[in-house]
C-alpha positions as CSV (number, residue, x, y, z in Angstrom):
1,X,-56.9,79.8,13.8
2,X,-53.1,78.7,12.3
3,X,-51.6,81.9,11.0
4,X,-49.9,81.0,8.3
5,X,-47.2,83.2,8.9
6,X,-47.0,84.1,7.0
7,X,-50.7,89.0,7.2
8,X,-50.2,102.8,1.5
9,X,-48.9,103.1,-1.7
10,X,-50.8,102.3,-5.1
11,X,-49.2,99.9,-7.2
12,X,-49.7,99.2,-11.2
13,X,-51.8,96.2,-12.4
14,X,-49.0,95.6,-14.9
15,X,-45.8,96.1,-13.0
16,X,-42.9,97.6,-15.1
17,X,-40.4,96.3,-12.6
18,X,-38.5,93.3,-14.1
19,X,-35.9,92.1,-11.8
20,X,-34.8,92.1,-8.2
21,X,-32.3,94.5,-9.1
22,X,-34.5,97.2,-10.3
23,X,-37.2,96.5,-7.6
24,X,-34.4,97.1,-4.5
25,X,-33.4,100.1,-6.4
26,X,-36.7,101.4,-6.1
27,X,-37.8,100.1,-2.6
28,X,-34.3,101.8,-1.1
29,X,-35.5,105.2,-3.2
30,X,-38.8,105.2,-1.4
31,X,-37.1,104.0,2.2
32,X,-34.9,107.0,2.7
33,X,-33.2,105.5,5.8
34,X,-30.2,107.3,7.6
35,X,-26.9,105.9,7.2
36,X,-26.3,103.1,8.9
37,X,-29.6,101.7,9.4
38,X,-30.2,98.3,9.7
39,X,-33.3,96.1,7.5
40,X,-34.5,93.0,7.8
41,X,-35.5,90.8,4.9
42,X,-37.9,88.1,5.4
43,X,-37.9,85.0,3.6
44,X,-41.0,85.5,0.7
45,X,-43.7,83.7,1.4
46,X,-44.9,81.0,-1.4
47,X,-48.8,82.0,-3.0
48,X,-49.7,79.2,-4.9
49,X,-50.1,75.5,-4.5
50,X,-46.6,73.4,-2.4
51,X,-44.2,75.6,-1.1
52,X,-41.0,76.1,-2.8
53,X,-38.9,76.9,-0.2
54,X,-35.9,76.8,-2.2
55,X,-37.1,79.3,-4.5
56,X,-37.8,81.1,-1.3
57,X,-34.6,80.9,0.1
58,X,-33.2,82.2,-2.9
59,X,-34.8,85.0,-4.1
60,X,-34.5,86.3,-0.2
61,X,-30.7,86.1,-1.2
62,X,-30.8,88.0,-4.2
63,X,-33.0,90.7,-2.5
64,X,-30.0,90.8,0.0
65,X,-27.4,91.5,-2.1
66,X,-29.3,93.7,-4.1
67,X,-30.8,96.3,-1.5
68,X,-26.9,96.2,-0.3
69,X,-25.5,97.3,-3.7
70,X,-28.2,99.8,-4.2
71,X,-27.8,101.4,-0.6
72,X,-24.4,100.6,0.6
73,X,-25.1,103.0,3.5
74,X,-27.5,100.8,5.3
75,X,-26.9,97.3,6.9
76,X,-28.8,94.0,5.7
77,X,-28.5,91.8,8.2
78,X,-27.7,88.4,7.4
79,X,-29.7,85.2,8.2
80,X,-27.6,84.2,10.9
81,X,-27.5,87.7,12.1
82,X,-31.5,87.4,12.2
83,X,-31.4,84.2,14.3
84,X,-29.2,85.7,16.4
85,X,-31.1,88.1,17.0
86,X,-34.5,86.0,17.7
87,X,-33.0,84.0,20.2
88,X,-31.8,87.5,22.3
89,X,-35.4,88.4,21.2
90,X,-36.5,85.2,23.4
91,X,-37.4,82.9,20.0
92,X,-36.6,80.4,18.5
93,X,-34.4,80.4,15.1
94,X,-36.5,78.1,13.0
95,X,-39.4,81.4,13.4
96,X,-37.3,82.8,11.1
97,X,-39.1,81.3,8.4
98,X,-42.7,82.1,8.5
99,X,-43.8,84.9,11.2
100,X,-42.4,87.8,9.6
101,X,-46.0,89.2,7.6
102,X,-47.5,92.2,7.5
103,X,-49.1,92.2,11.1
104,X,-46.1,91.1,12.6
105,X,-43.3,93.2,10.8
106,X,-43.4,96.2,13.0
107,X,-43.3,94.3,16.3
108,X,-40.3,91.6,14.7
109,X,-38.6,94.3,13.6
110,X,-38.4,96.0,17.3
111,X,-37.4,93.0,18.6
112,X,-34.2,92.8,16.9
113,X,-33.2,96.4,16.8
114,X,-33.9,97.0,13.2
115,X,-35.1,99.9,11.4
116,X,-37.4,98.7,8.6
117,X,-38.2,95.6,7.9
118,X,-39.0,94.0,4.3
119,X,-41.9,91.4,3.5
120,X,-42.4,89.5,0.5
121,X,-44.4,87.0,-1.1
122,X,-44.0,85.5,-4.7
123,X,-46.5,83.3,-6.9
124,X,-46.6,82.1,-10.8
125,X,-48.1,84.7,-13.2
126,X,-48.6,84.4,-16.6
127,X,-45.5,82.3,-17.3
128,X,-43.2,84.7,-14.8
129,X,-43.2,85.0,-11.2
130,X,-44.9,88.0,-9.3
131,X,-42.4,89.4,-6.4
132,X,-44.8,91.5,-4.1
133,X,-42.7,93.3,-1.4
134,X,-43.5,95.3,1.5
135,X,-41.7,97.9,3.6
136,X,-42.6,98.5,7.0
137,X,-41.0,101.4,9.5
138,X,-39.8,100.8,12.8
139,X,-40.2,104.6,13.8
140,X,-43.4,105.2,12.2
141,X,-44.8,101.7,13.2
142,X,-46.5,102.0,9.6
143,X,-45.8,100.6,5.7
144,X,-43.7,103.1,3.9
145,X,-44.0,101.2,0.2
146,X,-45.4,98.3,-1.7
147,X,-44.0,97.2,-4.9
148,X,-44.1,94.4,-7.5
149,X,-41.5,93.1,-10.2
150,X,-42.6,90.3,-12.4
151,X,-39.6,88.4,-12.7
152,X,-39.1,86.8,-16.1
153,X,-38.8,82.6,-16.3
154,X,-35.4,81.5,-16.6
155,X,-33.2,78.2,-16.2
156,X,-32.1,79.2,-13.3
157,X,-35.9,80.4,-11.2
158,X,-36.9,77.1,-12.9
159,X,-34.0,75.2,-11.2
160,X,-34.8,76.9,-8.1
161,X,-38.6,76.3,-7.9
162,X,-38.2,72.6,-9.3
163,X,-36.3,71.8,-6.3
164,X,-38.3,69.5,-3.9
165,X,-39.2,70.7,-0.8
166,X,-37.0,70.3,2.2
167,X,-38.4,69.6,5.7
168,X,-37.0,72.2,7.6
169,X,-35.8,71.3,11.5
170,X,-34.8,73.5,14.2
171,X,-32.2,73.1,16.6
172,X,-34.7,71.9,19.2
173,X,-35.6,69.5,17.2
174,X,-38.8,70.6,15.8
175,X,-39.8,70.9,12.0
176,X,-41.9,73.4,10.6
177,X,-45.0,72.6,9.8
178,X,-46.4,72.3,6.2
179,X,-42.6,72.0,4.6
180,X,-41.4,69.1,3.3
181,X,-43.8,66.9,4.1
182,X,-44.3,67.5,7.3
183,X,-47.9,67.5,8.3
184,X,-50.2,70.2,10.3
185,X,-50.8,68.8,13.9
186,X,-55.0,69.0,13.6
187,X,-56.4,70.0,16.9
188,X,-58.3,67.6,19.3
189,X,-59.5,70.1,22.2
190,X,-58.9,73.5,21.2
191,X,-61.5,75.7,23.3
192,X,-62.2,79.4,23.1
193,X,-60.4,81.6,25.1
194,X,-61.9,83.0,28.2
195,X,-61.8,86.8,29.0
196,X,-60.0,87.5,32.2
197,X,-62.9,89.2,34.9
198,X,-63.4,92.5,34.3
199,X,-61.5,93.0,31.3
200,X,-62.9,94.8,28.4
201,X,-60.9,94.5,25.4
202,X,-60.8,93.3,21.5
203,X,-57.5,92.3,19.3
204,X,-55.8,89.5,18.3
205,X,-52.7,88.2,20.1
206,X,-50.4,86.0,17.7
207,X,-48.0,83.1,19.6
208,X,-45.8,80.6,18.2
209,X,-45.7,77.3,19.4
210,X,-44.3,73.9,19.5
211,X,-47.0,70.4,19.1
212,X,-44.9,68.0,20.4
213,X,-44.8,64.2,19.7
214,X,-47.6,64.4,22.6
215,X,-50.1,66.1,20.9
216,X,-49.4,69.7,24.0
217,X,-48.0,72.8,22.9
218,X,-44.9,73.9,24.8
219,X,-42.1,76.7,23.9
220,X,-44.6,79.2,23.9
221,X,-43.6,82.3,22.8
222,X,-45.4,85.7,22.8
223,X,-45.0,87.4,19.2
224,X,-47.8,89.9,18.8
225,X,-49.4,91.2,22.0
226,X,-52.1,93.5,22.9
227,X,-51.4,97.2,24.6
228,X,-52.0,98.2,28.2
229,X,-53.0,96.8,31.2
230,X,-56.2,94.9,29.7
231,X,-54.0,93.6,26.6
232,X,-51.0,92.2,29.1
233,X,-54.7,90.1,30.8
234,X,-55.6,88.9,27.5
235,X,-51.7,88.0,26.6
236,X,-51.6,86.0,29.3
237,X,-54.8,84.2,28.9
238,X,-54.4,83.6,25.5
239,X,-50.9,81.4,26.5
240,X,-52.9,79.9,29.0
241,X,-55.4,78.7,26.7
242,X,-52.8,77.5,24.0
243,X,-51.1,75.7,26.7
244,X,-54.5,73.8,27.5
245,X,-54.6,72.7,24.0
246,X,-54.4,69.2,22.8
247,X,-53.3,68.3,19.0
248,X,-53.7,64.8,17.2
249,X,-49.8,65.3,16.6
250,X,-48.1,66.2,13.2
251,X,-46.4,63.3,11.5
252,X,-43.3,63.6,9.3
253,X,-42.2,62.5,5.2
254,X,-42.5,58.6,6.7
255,X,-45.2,58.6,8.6
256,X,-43.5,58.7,12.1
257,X,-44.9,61.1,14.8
258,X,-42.9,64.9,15.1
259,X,-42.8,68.0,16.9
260,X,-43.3,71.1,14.6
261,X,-43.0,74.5,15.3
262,X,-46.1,77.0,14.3
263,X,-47.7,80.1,14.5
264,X,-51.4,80.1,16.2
265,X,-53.9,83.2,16.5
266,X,-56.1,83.9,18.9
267,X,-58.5,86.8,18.6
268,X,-61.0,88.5,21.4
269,X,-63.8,89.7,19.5
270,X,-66.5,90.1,21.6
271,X,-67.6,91.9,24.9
272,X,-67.8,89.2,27.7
């Protein structure tokens, strides 16, 4: 199954939060960091129909600046800071854009050495846009808040979400899948994974992956693996299965074969 990178507190049906200004405010009052701790804001993710990366991009930005100003004390790290930090992490920089989600915050966030780490998604309601955001913990491993702000239409959220989309290439080469035109790579043989012998175990073990021009995955990388001795088994089958995969390739705004870089799933469910 394609994750599409993009997976407690109560929050209001109506929320009374109106900007991204007032909604950092709030999110840093509920963080309670120490100085000098360092978040990590993920690009939102895009609930409706397209995907509005610009928009995206943007309102990321302003959620930057804004938990800065409201909590000078703690470090935002930039998006070339994140990157950075992904390829010490052992992935790629074009991940950046769509595994960060609520199952994979806690265990992105460890990767680069931050303390909490902020999700987001944001869709059209009622003639405004609905920011969702998410706090996760490093420490506690948990979600510390959730809160929404319905941003108000303006000139400029319409200039940013009337932008067209953008496909979006890595410096491997590889596009990301679903933006831009770029197309899903569908797959041809994509069989169940196997449980090692004598393993007893259940989760879900999240990769990312490059389909190249070839239709075979390659550059995989582990994001989300399982604990213990009997997880590190189903880790390593579950790359070994992905790697035996084969994928009527992705194709590109023109038409013309590409390689794209994706998130995949694989889940144990069942007792062998």
């Amino acid at each position: 199954m394609l994750a599409a990178c993009l997976l407690a507190s109560s929050v209001a049906a109506r929320p009374k939060l109106r900007s991204v200004g007032a909604l950092a405010r709030a999110l840093s009052a509920k963080m309670k960091l120490p100085p000098g701790s360092v978040i990590y804001v993920g690009v939102p993710v895009w609930k409706g129909h397209g995907s509005h990366d610009v928009l995206c991009a943007g309102i990321r930005s302003e959620l930057d600046h804004a938990l800065s100003a409201a909590n000078p004390s703690t470090k935002v790290l930039s998006q070339l800071q994140v990157e950075n930090g992904f390829l010490a992490a052992g992935l790629q920089p074009l991940d950046t854009y769509f595994i960060l989600g609520p199952s994979t915050a806690v265990p992105i966030g460890r990767r680069i050495g931050a303390a909490a780490v902020v999700t987001s998604s944001i869709r059209e309601k009622n003639g405004a846009f609905l920011l969702t955001v998410q706090v996760f913990q490093m420490a506690r491993g948990k979600r510390l808040a959730k809160l929404k702000a319905l941003l108000p239409d303006s000139p400029r959220m319409q200039a940013l979400f009337s932008q067209p989309e953008r496909p979006i290439k890595g410096s491997t080469g590889a596009y990301m899948a679903g933006i831009g035109g770029v197309r899903l790579p569908r797959c041809v043989r994509c069989r169940n994974p196997a449980y090692p012998k004598g393993i007893y175990a259940k989760g879900t073990v999240i990769l990312v992956i490059t389909v190249g021009t070839d239709g075979r995955a390659r550059n995989i990388e582990l994001l989300k693996g399982l604990a213990g001795r009997a997880g590190a088994a189903l880790d390593r089958a579950a790359e070994s299965t992905v790697r035996s995969w084969t994928f009527r390739p992705a194709k590109g705004p023109s038409g013309q074969l590409v390689a794209v870089r994706m998130p995949v799933e694989i889940n144990f469910r069942q007792d062998p």
